[in-house]
VOPAGU-2260 file (C-alpha; in pm, 1 decimal, decimal comma):
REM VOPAGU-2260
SITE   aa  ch    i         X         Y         Z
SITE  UNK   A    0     556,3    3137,3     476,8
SITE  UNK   A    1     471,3    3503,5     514,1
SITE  UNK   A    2     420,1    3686,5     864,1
SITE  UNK   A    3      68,8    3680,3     900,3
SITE  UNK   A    4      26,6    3284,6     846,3
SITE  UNK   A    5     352,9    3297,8    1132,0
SITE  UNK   A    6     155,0    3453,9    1348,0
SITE  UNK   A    7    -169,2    3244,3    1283,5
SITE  UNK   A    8      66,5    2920,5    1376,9
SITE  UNK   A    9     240,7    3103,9    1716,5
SITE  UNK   A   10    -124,8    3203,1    1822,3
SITE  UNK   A   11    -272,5    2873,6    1770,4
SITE  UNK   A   12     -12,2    2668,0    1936,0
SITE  UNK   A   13      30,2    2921,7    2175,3
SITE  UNK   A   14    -351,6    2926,4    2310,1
SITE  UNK   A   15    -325,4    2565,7    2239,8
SITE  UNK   A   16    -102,1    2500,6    2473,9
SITE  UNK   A   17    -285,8    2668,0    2737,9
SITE  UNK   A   18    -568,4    2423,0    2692,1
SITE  UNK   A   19    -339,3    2106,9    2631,9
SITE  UNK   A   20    -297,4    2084,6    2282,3
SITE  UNK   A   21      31,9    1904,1    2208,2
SITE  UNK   A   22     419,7    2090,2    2214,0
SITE  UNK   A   23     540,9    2155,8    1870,7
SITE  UNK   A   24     860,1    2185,7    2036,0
SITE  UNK   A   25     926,5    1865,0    2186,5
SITE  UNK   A   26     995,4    1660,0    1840,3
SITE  UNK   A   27    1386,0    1560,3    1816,5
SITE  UNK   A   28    1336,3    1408,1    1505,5
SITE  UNK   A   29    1081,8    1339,9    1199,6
SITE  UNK   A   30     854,3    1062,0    1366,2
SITE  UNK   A   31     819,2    1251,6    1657,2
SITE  UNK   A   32     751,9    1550,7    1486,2
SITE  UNK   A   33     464,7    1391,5    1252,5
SITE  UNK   A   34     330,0    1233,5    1582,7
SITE  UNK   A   35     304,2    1530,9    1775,0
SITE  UNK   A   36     176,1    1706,9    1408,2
SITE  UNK   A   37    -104,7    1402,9    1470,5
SITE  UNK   A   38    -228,3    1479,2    1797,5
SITE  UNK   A   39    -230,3    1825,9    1716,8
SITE  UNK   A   40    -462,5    1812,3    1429,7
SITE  UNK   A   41    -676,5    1542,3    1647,1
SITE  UNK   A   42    -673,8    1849,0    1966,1
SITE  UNK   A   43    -765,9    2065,9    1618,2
SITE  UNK   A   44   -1058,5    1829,3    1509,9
SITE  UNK   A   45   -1157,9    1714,9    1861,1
SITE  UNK   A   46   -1248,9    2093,4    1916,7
SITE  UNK   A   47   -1490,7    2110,0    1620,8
SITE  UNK   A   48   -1625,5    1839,3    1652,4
SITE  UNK   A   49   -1697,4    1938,0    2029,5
SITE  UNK   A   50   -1853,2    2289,0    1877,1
SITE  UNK   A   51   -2042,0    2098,6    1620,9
SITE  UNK   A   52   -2242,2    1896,6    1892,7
SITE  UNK   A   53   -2265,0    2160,6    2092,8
SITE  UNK   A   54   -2602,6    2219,1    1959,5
SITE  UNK   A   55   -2786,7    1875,3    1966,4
SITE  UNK   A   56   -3024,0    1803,1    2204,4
SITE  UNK   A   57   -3103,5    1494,0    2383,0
SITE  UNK   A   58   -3436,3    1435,5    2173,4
SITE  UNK   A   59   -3350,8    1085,5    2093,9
SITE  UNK   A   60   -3477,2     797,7    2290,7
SITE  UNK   A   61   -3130,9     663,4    2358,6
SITE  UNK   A   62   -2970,9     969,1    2435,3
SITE  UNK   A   63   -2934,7    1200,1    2736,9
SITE  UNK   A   64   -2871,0    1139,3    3093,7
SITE  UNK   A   65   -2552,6    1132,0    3319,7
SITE  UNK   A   66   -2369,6     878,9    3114,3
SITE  UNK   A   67   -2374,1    1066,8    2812,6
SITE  UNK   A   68   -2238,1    1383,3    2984,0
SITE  UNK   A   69   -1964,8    1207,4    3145,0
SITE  UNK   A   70   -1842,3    1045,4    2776,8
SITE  UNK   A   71   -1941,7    1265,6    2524,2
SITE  UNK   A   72   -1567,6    1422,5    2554,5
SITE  UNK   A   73   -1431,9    1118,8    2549,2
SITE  UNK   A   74   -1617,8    1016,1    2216,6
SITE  UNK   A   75   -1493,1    1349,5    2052,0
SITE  UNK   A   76   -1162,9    1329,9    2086,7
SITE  UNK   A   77   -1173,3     964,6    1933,1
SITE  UNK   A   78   -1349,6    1076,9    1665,1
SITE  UNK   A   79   -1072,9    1344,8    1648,2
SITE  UNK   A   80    -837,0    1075,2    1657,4
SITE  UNK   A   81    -944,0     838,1    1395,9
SITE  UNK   A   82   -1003,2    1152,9    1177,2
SITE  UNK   A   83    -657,0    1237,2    1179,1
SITE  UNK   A   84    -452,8     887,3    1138,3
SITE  UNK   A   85    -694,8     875,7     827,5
SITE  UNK   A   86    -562,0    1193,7     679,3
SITE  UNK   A   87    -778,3    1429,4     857,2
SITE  UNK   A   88    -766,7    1787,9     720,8
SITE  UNK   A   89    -422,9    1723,0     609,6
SITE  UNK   A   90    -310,5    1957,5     871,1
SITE  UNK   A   91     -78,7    1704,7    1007,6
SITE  UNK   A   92     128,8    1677,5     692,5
SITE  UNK   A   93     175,2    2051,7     672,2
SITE  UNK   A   94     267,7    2094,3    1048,5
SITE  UNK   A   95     504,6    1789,3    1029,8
SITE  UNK   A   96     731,5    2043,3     794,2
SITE  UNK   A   97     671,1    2349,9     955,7
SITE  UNK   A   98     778,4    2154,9    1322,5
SITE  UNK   A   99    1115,6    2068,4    1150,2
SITE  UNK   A  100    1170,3    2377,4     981,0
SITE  UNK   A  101    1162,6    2567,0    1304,0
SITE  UNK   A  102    1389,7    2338,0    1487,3
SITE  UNK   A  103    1636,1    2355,1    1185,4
SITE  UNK   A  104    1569,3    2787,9    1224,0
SITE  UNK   A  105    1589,6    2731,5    1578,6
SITE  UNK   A  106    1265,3    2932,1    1608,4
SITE  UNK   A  107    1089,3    2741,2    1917,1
């Protein structure tokens, strides 16, 4: 992988982390590491999806009101969820190998 991408990954789990995303360090061995690779991409997905409703209105007639506020987070992150035991982005796949390359390097 060359620096720049490195530096992509340690600033994305890195301001993760600050907002709860998942520790890429914590896996001891491969099903670990593809589960935490999981509910990373889901944190990933949950975001966007978050951003891409960011913009709707309550226009419809079943929408709006109190309720909706208090569970429309809620409903994101399982759509994040569901997205990514599917396959998602195929993020998860690719971070399951970089988790256990770095704790073979020893890097996190």
């Amino acid at each position: 992988m060359d620096g720049m991408l490195e530096l992509q990954l340690a600033n994305a789990t890195g301001a993760g982390r600050a907002q709860g995303a998942p520790n890429v360090g914590g896996a001891r061995n491969e099903t670990e590491a593809r589960a935490i690779a999981e509910d990373f991409e889901s944190f990933f997905l949950s975001q966007m999806i978050e951003q891409m409703f960011a913009q709707t209105g309550e226009e419809n007639p079943f929408g709006g009101g109190s309720g909706e506020r208090a569970f429309t987070g809620l409903l994101h992150e399982e759509y994040a969820k569901v997205m990514a035991q599917s396959g998602g982005l195929g993020l998860a796949d690719r971070l399951t190998s970089e988790i256990l390359r770095y704790q073979e390097t020893g890097e996190i």
